[in-house]
N, C-alpha and C positions, 0 to 999 in steps of 0.2 A: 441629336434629337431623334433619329430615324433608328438608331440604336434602340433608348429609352423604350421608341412607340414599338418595336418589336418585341422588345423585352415585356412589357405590360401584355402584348397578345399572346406571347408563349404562358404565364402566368395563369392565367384566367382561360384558358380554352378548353382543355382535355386532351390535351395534344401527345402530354409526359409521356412518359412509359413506367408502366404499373408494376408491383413488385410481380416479379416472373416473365417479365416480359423479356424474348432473346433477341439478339441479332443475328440476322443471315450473313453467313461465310461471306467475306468480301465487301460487305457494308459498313465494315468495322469505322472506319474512318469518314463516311462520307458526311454524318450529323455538322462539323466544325468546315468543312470544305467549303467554298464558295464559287469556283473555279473548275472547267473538265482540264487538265493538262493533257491527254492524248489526242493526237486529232481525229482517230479512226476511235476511238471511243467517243469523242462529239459528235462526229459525223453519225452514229447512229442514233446518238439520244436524239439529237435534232430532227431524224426522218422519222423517228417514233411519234414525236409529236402530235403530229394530225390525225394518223390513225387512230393511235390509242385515246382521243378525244373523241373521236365518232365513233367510238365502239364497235371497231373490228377486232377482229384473231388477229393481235399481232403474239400469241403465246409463242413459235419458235424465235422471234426474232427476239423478245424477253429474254425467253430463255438462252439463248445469244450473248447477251449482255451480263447480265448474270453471272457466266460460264467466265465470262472478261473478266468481269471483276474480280471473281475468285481466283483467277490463272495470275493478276495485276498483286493481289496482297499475298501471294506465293512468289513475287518476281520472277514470272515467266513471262515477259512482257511480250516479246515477239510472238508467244501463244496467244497471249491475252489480245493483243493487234487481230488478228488470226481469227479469233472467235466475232471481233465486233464486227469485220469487213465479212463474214460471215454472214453477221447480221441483218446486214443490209441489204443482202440476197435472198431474205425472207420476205421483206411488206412489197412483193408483187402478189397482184391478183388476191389479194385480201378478204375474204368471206364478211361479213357484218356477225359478230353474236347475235343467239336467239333472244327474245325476252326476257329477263327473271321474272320468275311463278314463284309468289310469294303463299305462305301458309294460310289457314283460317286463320283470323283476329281469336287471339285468347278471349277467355270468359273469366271472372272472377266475380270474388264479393269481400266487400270492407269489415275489421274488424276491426273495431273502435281499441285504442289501447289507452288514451290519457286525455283531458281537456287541457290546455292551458290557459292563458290569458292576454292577450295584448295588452300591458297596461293602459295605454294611448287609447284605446278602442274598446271596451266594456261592449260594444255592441254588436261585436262581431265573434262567431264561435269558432273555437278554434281546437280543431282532433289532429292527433295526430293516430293515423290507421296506417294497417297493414293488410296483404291480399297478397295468392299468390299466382307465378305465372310460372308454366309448368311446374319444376319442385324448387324452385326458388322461393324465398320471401324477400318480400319488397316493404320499403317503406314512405310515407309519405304525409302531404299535409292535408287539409280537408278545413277551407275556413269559407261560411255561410253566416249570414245575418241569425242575430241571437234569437230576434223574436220572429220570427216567420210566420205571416198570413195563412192559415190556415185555409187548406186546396190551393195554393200557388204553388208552380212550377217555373222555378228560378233558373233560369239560363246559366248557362256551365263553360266557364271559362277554364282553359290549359296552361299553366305558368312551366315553362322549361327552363332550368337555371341554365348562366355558362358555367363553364370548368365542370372539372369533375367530384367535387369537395363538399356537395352536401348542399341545401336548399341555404339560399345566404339568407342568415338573420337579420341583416340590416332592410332587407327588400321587401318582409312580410307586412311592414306598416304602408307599406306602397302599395301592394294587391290589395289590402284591408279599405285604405281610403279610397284606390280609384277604380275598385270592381267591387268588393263588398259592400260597401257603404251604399254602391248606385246600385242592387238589387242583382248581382250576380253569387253566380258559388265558385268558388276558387278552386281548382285541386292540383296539387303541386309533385310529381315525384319526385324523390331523391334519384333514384333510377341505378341499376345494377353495381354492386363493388363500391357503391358511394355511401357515408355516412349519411346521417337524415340530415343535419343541420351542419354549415359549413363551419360554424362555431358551437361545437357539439355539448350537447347538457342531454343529462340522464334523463331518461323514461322508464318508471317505474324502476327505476334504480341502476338504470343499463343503458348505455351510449348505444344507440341502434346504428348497424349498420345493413345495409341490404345484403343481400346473398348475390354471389357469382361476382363478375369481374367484367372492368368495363371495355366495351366491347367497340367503342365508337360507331354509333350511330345501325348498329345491326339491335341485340337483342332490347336495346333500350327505347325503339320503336317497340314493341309487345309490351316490357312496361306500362307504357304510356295506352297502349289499345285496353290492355289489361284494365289500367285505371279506371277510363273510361266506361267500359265495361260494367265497375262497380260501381261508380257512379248514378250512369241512370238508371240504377235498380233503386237511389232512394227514393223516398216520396216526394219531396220540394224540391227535386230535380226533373228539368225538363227532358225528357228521354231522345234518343236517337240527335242531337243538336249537339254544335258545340263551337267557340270560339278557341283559339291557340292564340299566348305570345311568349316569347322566348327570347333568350338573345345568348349568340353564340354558340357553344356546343346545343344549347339546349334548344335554340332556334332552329339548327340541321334537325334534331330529335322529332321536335313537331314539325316542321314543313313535310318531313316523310311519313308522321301521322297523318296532319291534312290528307298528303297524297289516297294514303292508304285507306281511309274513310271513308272518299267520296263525298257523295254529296250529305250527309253528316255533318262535314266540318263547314260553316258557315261563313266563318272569318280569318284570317292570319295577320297577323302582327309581328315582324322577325327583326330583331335588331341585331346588326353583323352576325349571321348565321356563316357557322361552319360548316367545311368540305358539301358546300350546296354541290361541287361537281365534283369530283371524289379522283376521276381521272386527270386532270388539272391540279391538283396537290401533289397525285401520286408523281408525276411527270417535274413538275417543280422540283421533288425533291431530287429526281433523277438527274436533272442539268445542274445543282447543286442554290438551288434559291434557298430562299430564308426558311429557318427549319418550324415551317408551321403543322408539321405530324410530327410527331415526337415518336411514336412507338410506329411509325412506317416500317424502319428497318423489321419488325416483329412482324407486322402485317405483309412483308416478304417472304416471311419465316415459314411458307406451304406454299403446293404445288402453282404456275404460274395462271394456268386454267382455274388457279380456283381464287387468285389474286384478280383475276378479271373478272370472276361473277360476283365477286365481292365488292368492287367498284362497283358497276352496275346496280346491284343489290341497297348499295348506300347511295346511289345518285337520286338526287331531285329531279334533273335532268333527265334522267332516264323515267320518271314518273311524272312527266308534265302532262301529259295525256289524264292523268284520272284524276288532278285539280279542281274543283268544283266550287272552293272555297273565293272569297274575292284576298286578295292578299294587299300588304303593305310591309312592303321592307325598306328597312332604313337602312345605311350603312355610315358610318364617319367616315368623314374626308377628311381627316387628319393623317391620312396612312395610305393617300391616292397612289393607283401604281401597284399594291400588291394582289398577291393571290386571292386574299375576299373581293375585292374589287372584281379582278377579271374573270373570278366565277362567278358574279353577280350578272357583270356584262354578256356573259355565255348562256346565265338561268335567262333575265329579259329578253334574250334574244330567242331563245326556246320558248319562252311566253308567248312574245308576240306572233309566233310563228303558229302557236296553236291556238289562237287569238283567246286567251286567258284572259280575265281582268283582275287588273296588277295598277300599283301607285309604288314607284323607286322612288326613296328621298334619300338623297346625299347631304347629309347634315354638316353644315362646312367648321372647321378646327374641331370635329366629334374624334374623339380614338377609338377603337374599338370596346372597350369600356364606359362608355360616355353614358348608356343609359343606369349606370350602379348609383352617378352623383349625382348633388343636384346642382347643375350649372346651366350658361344657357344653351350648349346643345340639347341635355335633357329635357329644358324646358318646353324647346322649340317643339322638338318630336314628339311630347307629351300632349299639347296642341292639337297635331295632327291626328294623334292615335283617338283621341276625345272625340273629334270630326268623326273617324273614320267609325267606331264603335256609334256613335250617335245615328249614324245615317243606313250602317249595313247591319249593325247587331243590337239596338237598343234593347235595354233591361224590359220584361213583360209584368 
């Protein structure tokens, strides 16, 4: 069973490795590992641990290991030994990293490309637009109440899909009934290298696909600001506002929107949100846990300095501080014990620490897919999320 529930979170995350994506010398093997066999090669993953979680310079002592590894798939093992006790004569006296200094929030505007139809919903309008961020184009959805009150300014909901495979078709009648219908505006990206729908149909005669290549949770933050952005230039959009939910890859995407917004973003709603701690996956993958980054080995593939501002860069964690929004994350307890769990318990604990306000619900026998069907995990948290939009974001 613990198999299956892994296999279902590799499926639906974004975790893969994209066509192009390489591995770093030495990692060749470790994706199917489960186990460190050297002892001086554990002995240093183990004392990495805590550093590399509180975001210090452990770059020589990486770069240490690294060096092992590649000396370990050349069978120079006594080198490979050699480099990792090495290692461990690096994490004294440890610096802390600087801050990451994020860019301006892009600017964009929408360009209507097709109507379509919910058939279930006649009363919900449904575009699908494009807009661009730096010289990419991006694609996405765009669904608002058909008739709209004239001078009303509709609150602006964030839908972030999981995986990386396109906005899922089956979930649009879900946003329609329980944000459109109650007097919200949807707006959905596909987001970098992803097709627009996960079960893809022509637009104006051509399967859309977004420009560039996904990026895990870096350029698909600008996406998402990007969206936004075009958004409240419409008119029945309420400007400067906005609610987020998401669940999984697409949950990490906007929790680092949220972040990044400020007080903008009003509400969050995350159902199993990914790499919330980005240091904590990376590290997992290092002692050889469950292979929940897929293109990790790729995200090793540059220098180690900049494998650490990239973590940072992608951490929630490291963005608790400009949170402003009230949150609710769900997670399934069907899968207690792994890496979303313990960077959930790592994010709470950074919450509370910057006295945030936060609502964790551990929805019991949920997988991490649980909010796609409709069972009673979904129900339950469906519930909750209704409460929670009622009381901190209701429709104006």
């Amino acid at each position: 069973m613990r198999c299956l529930l892994l296999l279902s979170i590799f499926i639906l995350i974004c975790c893969y490795l994209p066509a192009g994506d390489s591995v770093r010398p030495g990692l060749e093997k470790l994706s199917w590992q489960y186990q460190i066999s050297d002892p001086s090669e554990k002995a240093l993953v183990l004392a990495l641990k805590e550093p590399l979680l509180a975001e210090l310079n452990v770059e020589e002592a990486l770069e240490a290991w690294f060096s092992g590894r590649l000396l370990d798939t050349q069978n120079k093992k006594a080198a490979a030994r050699e480099k990792w006790q090495e290692g461990l004569g690096k994490l004294d006296s440890l610096a802390a990293l600087p801050p990451f200094q994020y860019a301006a929030a892009p600017a964009a505007d929408f360009t209507v490309l097709s109507e379509l139809q919910l058939r279930s919903f006649p009363d919900v309008q449904f575009q699908v637009v494009s807009w661009q961020v730096a010289n990419l184009r991006q694609y996405g959805l765009l669904l608002s109440p058909g008739e709209k009150t004239p001078g009303r300014e509709y609150r602006l909901v964030l839908y972030g899909h999981g995986a990386a495979f396109g906005v899922p078709n089956s979930f649009l009648e879900w946003l329609a009934k329980h944000f459109v219908q109650k007097g919200y505006v949807v707006i959905a990206p596909a987001m970098r290298g992803e097709p627009l729908f996960q079960m893809q149909m022509p637009i104006n005669g051509k399967e859309l696909v977004s420009d560039g290549e996904i990026e895990n949770l870096d350029g698909e933050v600008d996406d998402c600001l990007a969206m936004l952005d075009a958004a409240w230039k419409l008119p029945y959009v309420k400007a400067g506002e906005f609610a987020m939910i998401g669940h999984s890859f697409g949950a990490g995407v906007g929790l680092l929107t949220v972040a990044r917004t400020g007080a903008a973003a009003k509400l969050a709603v995350s159902y199993d949100a990914w790499l919330v701690n980005p240091q904590r996956y990376y590290w997992d993958r290092m002692r050889r846990g469950a292979n929940n980054w897929l293109s990790w080995e790729d995200f090793c593939n540059q220098p180690v300095a900049n494998q650490l501002r990239g973590l940072q860069q992608r951490s929630l964690l490291h963005n608790v501080d400009k949170i402003q929004a009230r949150l609710l994350l769900f997670m399934g307890g069907g899968y207690d014990g792994s890496v979303f769990h313990q960077s959930h318990d790592d994010l709470t604990a950074k919450l509370r620490q910057a006295n945030k306000q936060f609502d964790y619900q551990i929805i019991p026998n949920g997988d991490h897919n649980f909010v796609l069907r409709d069972g009673p995990p979904a129900r339950q948290a469906l519930k909750i999320q209704e409460r929670f939009f009622a009381e901190y974001y209701p429709p104006q």
